[in-house]
C-alpha angles and dihedrals in degrees: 000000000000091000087052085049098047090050089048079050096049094040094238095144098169099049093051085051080055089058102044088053096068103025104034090094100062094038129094111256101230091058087046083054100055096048087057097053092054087040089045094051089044090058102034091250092147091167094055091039091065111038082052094056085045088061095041083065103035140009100204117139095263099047083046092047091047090053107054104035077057088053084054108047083047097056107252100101094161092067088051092072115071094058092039074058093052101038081055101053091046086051108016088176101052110115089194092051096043101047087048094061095043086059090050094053087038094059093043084048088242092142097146091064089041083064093045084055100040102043103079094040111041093090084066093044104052137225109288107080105353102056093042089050095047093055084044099057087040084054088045094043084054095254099131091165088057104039093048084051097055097034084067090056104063119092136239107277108244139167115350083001088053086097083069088064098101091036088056097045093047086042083059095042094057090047088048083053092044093048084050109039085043091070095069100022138063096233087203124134088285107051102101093160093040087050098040093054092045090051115030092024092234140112125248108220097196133030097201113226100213116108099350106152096030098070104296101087099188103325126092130238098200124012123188088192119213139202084248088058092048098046083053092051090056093042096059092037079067091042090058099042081056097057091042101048102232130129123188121218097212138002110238107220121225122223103236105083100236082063101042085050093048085045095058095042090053081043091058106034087048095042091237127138119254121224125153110274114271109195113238094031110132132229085014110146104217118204125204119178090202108349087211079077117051139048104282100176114136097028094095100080105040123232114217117289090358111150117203111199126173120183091205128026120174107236087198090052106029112197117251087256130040113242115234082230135022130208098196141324115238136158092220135017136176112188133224093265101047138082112302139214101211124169106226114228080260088072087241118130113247130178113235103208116227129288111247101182119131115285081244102058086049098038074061106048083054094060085044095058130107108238109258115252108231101230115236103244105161093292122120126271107281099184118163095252090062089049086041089051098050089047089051095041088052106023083116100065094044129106089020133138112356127309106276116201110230112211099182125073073230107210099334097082117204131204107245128200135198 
């Protein structure tokens, strides 16, 4: 307590958010209550202010209730948990209470204790949105059996529920994904290629090696991207077109420059003309170098035939719309391009600036590059065959319904830094 007390004293909010993190749950609530109202009347968070200094008083379901759906709304939905908790055990019967402290497990990632909270209750509830929430957590939890159970439960959305419709259709598209991709993959916590396809409908081109089995799982945490990665990303993006059969009759350019380069480079490797992107042109392969980057209106809805691939997405930011093919997922990229951090032979840091040349000349050095060789660092094979069987087992549910975005790392969990 003393450490939270010195960082409100000092006005490092952030770092006494930091704290809480780790340490709210074991703390009383009033002294976490108290914390928040000097943190809340720091920031000019007047809502939160006061509903902290409410609880301070007072833990009442209401003053527990007030608190945390203003920990949500401002952002900080893990410290939001503990008095929901509490609010529930006081009224287990309460819907308000409960689906308020589902949201607030849903938005910390923590499914698997929505469903211990929804389960006996859902019958009460009702299905819209109880019983929906109950087989999304269970998909996101990594209980497919049990998602896809309850998911046939539920009943069509009609009337005041109708708002549910497109909820329940991309829910069934992500079970259809998770029946199919099943087939050929293990779907366990580990599985971060079986598990992106089934949730966001798209292939994962590279499992990255570094730090598997020490928290990464496949993703990356920093990435000083390179033309050889680059070259690879494109490589497999063929790989998978192939074994997909599909083939695109043009490759529609980006604005921002890092995709304009990557673009030029697909266009040339794959022998396809180049033109800038026109939303609602079919069998156009689009290519984003980080989709977090560029203008991404209009790929939403997908026009026929119409391919979205991005070399980099960011898994802690996800971009407003899921790529068809992923390159890799990474917290944080520079590319190529762009400024580098290089160590000098003299083992000294140095900043590379960034590298101005035409988007043609490096379009081409892309194309001239030797695909990068994933380095073998604990983590399991990824030859091309196992990528290529999983695109021909699923093929049939790709490049189906509009691009969701997928705001959650789902079951394969990932170490993130700051």
């Amino acid at each position: 307590m003393s450490d939270a007390r010195a960082l409100l004293e000092s006005g490092d909010i952030t770092g006494l958010i930091r704290h809480l993190r780790f340490n709210a749950d074991g703390m009383e609530l009033r002294e976490v209550a108290r914390l928040m109202e000097g943190a809340a009347e720091l920031s000019g968070f007047d809502d939160l202010r006061d509903a902290a200094r409410a609880m301070a008083r007072e833990q009442e379901p209401q003053q527990l209730f007030d608190f945390g759906y203003a920990c949500i709304e401002r952002g900080i939905a893990f410290l939001a948990i503990p008095p929901l908790r509490r609010a529930v055990e006081l009224m287990p019967d309460e819907p308000v209470l409960v689906m308020e402290l589902v949201s607030a497990l849903e938005r910390e990632n923590r499914h698997a204790e929505a469903v211990a909270v929804l389960e006996p209750r859902v019958d009460a509830l009702g299905p819209w949105p109880a019983r929906y929430l109950l087989a999304y957590n269970a998909l996101f939890s990594g209980d497919a059996d049990r998602a896809e159970r309850e998911a046939g439960r539920l009943p069509v959305p009609s009337g005041a529920d109708e708002q549910w419709l497109p909820a329940r259709d991309r829910l069934a598209r992500m079970i259809a994904r998770t029946v199919a991709v099943r087939a050929v993959a293990p779907l366990d916590a580990r599985d971060l290629r079986g598990w992106h396809f089934a949730l966001t409908g798209g292939f994962l081109a590279t499992i990255s090696p570094y730090g598997f089995e020490d928290g990464m799982t496949g993703r990356f945490a920093y990435m000083s991207d390179g033309f050889e990665m680059c070259r690879r990303s494109l490589d497999r993006l063929r790989l998978v077109l192939d074994a997909a059969g599909r083939r695109p009759a043009s490759v529609g350019l980006l604005p921002d420059r890092s995709s304009t380069i990557l673009g030029l480079a697909a266009a040339r490797l794959l022998g396809l003309p180049a033109e800038p992107f026109a939303s609602g042109r079919p069998d156009v392969l689009v290519v984003a170098y980080d989709l977090n980057e560029t203008e991404v209106e209009g790929l939403r809805e997908r026009a026929e035939g119409q391919v979205l691939f991005e070399h980099a997405s960011c898994w802690t930011d996800p971009p407003v719309v899921s790529a068809d093919v992923t390159g890799f997922l990474h917290q944080i990229v520079k590319s190529p391009w762009g400024e580098q951090l290089r160590i000098t032979p003299g083992g000294q840091a140095e900043t590379v600036p960034p590298d101005e040349r035409p988007v043609e000349e490096l379009a081409a050095e892309i194309v001239r590059a030797a695909p990068e060789a994933v380095e073998d660092d604990g983590a399991p094979p990824d030859p091309d065959e196992v990528l290529a069987g999983m695109v021909r087992a699923v093929r049939g549910h790709w490049l189906t319904g509009p691009r969701d975005a997928v705001r959650d790392p789902g079951p394969v969990r990932s170490s993130r830094f700051a």
